[in-house]
N, C-alpha and C positions, 0 to 999 in steps of 0.2 A: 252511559258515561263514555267520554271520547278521552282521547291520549293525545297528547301536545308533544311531541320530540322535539325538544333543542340541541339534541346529541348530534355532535357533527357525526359525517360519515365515517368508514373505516379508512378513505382513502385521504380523508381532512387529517385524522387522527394521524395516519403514520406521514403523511407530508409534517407535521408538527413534531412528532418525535425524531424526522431527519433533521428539521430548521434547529430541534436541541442536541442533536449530537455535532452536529456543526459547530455551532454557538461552543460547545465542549470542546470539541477541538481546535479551535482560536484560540479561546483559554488556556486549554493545556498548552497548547503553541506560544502562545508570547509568554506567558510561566516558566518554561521549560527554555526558551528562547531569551530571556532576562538571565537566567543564570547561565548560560551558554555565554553570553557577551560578557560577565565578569570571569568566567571560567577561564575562559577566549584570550580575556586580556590577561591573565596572569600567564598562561600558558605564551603569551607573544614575550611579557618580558624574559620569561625561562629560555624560549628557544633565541632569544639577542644574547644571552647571559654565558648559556653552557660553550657554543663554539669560541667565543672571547676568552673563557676560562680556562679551557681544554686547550685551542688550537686544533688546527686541522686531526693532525695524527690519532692524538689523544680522543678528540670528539668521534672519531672515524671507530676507535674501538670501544667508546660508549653506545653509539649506534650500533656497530655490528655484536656487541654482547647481549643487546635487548632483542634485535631482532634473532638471535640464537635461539635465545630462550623462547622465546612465543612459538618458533618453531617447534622446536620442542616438546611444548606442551596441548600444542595441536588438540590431540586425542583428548584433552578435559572437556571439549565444550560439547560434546556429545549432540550437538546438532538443538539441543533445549530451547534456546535463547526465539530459533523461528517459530516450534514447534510452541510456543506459550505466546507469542505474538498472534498467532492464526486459530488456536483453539480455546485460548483459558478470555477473550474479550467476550464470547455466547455462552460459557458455563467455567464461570471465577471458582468456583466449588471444588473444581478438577484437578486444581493445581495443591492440595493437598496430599495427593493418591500417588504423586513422585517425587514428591521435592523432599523428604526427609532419605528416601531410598536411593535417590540420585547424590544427593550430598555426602553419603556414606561411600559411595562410588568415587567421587572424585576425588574426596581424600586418600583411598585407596591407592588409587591411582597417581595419586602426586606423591607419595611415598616412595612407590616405587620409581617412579622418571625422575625426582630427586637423587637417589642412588646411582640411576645409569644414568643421570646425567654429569655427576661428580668422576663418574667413572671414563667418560667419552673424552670432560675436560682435562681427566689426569697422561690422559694418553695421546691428545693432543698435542700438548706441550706448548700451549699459551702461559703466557706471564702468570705468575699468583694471583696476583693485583686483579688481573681479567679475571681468571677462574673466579673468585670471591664475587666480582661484579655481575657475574652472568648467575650466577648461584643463588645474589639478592634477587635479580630480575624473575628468576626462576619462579622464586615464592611470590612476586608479588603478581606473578602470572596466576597464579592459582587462584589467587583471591580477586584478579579483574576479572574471571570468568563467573566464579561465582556471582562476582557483585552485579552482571549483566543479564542471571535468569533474572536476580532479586529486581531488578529495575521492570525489566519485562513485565513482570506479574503486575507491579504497579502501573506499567502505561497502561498492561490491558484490561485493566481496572479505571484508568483514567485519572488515577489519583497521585498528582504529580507536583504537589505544591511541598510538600515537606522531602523530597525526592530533588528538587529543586535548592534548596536550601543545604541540603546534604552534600551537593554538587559543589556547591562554592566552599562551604566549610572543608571538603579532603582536598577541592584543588589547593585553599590556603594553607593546608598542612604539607600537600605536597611540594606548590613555588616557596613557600616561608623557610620549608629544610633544605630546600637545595639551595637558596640565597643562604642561610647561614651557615650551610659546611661551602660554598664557595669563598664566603669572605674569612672563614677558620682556614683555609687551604688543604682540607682533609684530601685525602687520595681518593683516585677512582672507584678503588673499591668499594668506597662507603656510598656511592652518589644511585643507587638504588633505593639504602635506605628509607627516606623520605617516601616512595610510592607504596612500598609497602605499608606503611603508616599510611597510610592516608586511606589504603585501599581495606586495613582492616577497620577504621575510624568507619569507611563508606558502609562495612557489612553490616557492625552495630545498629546502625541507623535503617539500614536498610529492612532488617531483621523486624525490630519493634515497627515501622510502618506496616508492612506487607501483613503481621500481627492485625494490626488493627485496621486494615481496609479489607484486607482479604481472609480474616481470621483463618490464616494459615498455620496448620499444625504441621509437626515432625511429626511422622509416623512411618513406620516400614510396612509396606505394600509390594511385594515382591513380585503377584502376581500384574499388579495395573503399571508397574512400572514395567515390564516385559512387552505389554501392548506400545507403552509409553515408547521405549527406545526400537521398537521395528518403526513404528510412523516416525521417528526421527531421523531414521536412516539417510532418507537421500540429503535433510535437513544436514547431518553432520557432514556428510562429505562433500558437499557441499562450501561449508565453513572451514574445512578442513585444506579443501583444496584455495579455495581463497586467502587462507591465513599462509600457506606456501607459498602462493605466488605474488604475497607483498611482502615475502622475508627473507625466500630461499637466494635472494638477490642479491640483498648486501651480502650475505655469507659467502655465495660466488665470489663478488666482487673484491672481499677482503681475501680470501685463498687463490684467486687469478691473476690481482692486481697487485693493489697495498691498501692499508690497512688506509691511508692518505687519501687513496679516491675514494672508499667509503665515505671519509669525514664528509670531501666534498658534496658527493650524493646525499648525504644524511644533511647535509646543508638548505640542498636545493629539494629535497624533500620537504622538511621542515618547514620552509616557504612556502610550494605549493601544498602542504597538507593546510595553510587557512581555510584555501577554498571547504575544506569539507566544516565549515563553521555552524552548517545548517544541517549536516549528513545525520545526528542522531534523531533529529524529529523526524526521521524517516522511521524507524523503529520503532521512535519511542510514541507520535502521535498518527502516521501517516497507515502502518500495517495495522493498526488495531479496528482505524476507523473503515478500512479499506476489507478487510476482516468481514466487519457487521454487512458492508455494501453487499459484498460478493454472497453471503445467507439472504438477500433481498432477492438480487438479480443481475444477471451476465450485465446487462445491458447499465446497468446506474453504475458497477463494476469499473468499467471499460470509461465510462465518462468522465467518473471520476480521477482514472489513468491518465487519461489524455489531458485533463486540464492539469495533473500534476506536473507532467510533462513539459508541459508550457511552464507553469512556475519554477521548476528546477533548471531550464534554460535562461530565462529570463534574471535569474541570478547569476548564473554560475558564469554564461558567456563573458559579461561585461570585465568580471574580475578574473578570466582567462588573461582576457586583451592587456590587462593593467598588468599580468604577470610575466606575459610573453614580452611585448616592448619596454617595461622597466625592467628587466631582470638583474641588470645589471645595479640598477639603484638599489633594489630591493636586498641583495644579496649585499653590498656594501653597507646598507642599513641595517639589516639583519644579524648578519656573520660576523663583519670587520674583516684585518687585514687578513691576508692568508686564503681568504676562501673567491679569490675572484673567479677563477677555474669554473666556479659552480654555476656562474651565471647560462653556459650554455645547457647544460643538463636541464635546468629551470627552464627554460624556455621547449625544449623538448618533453617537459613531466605537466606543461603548466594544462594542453589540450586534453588530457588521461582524465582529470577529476570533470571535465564535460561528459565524456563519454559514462564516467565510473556514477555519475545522479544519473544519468538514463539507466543502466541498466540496473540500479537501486530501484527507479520504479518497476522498470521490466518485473525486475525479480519476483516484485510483489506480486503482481497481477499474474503472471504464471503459478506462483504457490497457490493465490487464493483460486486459480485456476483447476485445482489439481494439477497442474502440470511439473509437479516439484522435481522431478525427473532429469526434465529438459533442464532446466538450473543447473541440478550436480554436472550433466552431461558438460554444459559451457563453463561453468568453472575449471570443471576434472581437465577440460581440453584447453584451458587459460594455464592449468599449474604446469601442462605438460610441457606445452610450448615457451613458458617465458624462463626456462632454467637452458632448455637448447637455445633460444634464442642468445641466452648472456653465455652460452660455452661457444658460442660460436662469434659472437660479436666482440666481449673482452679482449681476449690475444689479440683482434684483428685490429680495434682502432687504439687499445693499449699499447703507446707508445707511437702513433702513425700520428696521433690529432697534438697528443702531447700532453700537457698536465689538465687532465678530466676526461681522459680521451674512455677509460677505463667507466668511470661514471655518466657517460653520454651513451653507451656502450649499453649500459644497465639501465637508462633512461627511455633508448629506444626501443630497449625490447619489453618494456612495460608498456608501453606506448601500442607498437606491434598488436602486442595479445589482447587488448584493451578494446581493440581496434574488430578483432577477430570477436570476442565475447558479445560484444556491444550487438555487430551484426547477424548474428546467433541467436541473442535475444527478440530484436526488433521481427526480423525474419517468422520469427516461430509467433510473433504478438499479430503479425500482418496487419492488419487495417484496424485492433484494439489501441493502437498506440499512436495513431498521426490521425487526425481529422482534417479537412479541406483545412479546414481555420488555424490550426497548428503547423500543420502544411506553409502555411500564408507567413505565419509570424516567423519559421526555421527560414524562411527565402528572406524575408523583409531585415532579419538581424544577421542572415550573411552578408547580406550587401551593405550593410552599416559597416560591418566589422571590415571588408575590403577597404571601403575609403578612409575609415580610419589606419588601416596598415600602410596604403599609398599616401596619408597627410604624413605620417610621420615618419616614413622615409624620405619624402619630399625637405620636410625641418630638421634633418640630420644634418647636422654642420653648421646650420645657419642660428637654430637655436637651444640653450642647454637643454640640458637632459630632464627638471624638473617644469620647465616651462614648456615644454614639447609635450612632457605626458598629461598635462591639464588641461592643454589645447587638446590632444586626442581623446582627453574621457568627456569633455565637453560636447564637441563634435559628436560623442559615442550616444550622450544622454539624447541632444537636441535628435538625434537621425531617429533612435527609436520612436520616440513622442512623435515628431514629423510622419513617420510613414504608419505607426499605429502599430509598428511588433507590439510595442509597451502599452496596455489601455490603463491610463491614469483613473480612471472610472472605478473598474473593478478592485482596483489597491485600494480606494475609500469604503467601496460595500464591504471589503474585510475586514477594513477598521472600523465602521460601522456595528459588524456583526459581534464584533470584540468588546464593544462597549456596550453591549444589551449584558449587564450579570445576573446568572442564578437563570436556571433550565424555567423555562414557562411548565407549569402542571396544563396537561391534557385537560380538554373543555370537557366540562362535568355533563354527565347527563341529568336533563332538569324534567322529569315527569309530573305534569300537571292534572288535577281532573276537573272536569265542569259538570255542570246536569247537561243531559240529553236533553231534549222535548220530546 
């Protein structure tokens, strides 16, 4: 009797299981990416809505009371959120063994910085009105940390379609309350409201999913959660140092300056924070998938860095350029009257979120690197430098440059350290993170982006402002396409791959028998 194998090989077999974790990941990606664009938008009309509402000042201590509070609360997020992106997508099972003993932790813990937080704001001597406002934030800080292990488990799960839908339903609870206590005219203090509802509406949902994809139990495991928060460590301070050095800023700014160049920067922030329109599918589909690579192999690792690379450029550049040369439109469209000051800070914040997707991918590919280390080290050395950078920039151009001088001040030194982290990372990646051909497309889309900055210095005066930046994103589209940064090729094989639904099943093995002779 003879044996017929129709079983593909091993290496058919796992080339087929990458072609469906792929395929998963386009899924998850435009899923995930559909409700980001109605998120997106509700979130654009809130940020035209609150500075209109507020005015400068007012908006200045909306801002600077949120970012108090996150500060603040720093210490909840225990470093979890990476540490369940990198280990719970190879064994989903895991994530039982800390999440009922960790959630006992962070309420703990929020009980207590609730306290000394009420306590820091009594001896302050902020307005009520604020103290109340930073107080709502407080809580609803607690509950966006939690609700971002809960998401985690479900990227790293992959299971992202009712996670998706949760997303738009708390953003509609959160723009819906803030539109209707803006047109009640309720005071500052209540204007946190609204996120805490939404953020506890996000954990319900969150809760019963993660139930039922992850059959995730509460349980107290005191000794696996011990293992759990040492490998968290560099994870959290990490996160720790990050979440300081995009907060401790405005709070400078509001104690060096006024409470008024806040608004402004909380302005031109706002603006520039669109660009990060794509920055959760970094977490939510890019570390998971990036995760399984790196348990294959260094090298599929690194490729898949690199072409990330390129993607994250190939976005972010173009809508740099539209936020540096309109800023000015932007920030009138945006803000309204009162906030033109912000337009230079914008222009100053717009290059940070280029650098801030490079080193999102970095990050990853050092953690899955083991290198989680080198991370804490660039952040820890990002938190240090961007608070001397504002104690020493504030006083200097507050009051030299004149109204934003304070806000430019806190722009540049984000900018600065942004600058220093970026090269920290790439340095430590060396040749994991640029290939000849990356290499090719970073030279090919600087020299677009120059003659687009000389056309539209060139049509300053001659033609207005909205007619000028159409010509230069024109010019921006045709010069990519022309010299090949942009391959129009590959953006179809994605959308290609997007429209294959449901994971192909592995080719069966088909054993046959015949007679001998």
């Amino acid at each position: 009797m003879t044996v017929n194998s129709q079983n593909p090989s091993s290496a058919e077999v796992e080339d087929g299981a990458r072609a469906n974790e792929v395929r998963g990941a386009v899924r998850s990606t435009l899923q995930l990416g559909g409700s980001l664009m109605v998120t997106y938008a509700i979130a654009l009309g809130i940020r035209a809505l609150m500075p209109r509402y507020l005015g400068p000042e007012a908006f200045g201590y909306f801002n600077w009371s949120e970012a108090f509070a996150a500060t603040f609360f720093v210490a909840t997020n225990l470093g979890l959120e990476t540490y369940i992106r990198k280990e719970v997508p190879v064994r989903p099972e895991h994530a039982s063994d800390f999440f009922g003993t960790t959630m006992l932790l962070r309420l703990g813990m929020t009980l207590i910085l609730m306290v000394a937080l009420a306590l820091v704001l009594h001896h302050t001597g902020e307005p009520p009105e604020v103290q109340h406002l930073v107080q709502w934030f407080a809580l609803a800080q607690s509950l966006i940390v939690v609700n971002a292990s809960m998401a985690a488990l479900l990227h790293s799960k992959g299971k992202v379609a009712g996670l998706s839908v949760s997303n738009v339903i708390t953003k509609i609870v959160w723009g819906g309350g803030l539109a209707l206590m803006a047109a009640l005219g309720v005071g500052i203090q209540w204007l946190a409201v609204p996120m805490v509802a939404s953020e506890a509406v996000k954990l319900v949902i969150s809760w019963r999913l993660a139930k039922v994809h992850l059959g995730l139990k509460f349980r107290i495991d005191i000794t696996a959660t011990k293992k759990v928060m040492k490998a968290c460590l560099p994870f959290f301070l990490t996160a720790a140092a990050l979440a300081c050095n995009g907060r401790t800023d405005m709070s400078l700014l509001g104690k060096l300056a006024s409470k008024e160049e806040v608004g402004w920067y909380g302005g031109a922030f706002s603006i520039a924070g669109l660009t990060f329109l794509i920055s959760p599918i970094f977490g939510w589909v890019l570390m998971p998938m990036m995760s399984r690579a790196a348990a294959r192999s260094p090298q599929e690792l690194s490729h898949l860095t690199r072409r990330s690379l390129e993607g994250v450029l190939a976005f972010t550049v173009p809508v740099m350029m539209a936020m540096v040369l309109g800023a000015d439109l932007w920030v009138r469209l945006m803000c309204g009257p009162g906030f033109e000051p912000a337009a230079l800070p914008l222009r100053v914040l717009s290059p940070i979120f280029v650098m801030a997707y490079v080193t999102m991918v970095s990050s990853i590919w050092l953690t899955m690197s083991n290198k989680e280390w080198w991370v804490t080290l660039a952040a820890t050395m990002g938190a240090v430098v961007n608070p001397l950078l504002n104690l020493a920039l504030i006083p200097w151009l507050y009051g030299r440059i004149g109204p934003s001088g304070g806000a430019t001040a806190t722009a540049l030194s984000m900018f600065f350290t942004e600058v220093i982290v970026t090269v920290l990372f790439l340095s430590r990646m060396g040749r994991n993170s640029f290939d000849r051909r990356s290499l090719v497309m970073v030279a090919k889309t600087a020299a677009v982006c120059a003659v687009c900055v000389a056309l539209d210095r060139f049509l300053v005066g001659s033609v207005s402002a909205w007619p000028r930046l159409g010509l230069t994103a024109s010019t921006y589209v045709a010069g990519v396409l022309v010299t090949g940064a942009i391959r129009p090729a590959e953006l179809l094989q994605v959308v290609r791959m997007a429209r294959q639904r449901g994971n192909a099943a592995p080719a069966e093995v088909v054993v046959t028998a015949t007679p001998t002779v």
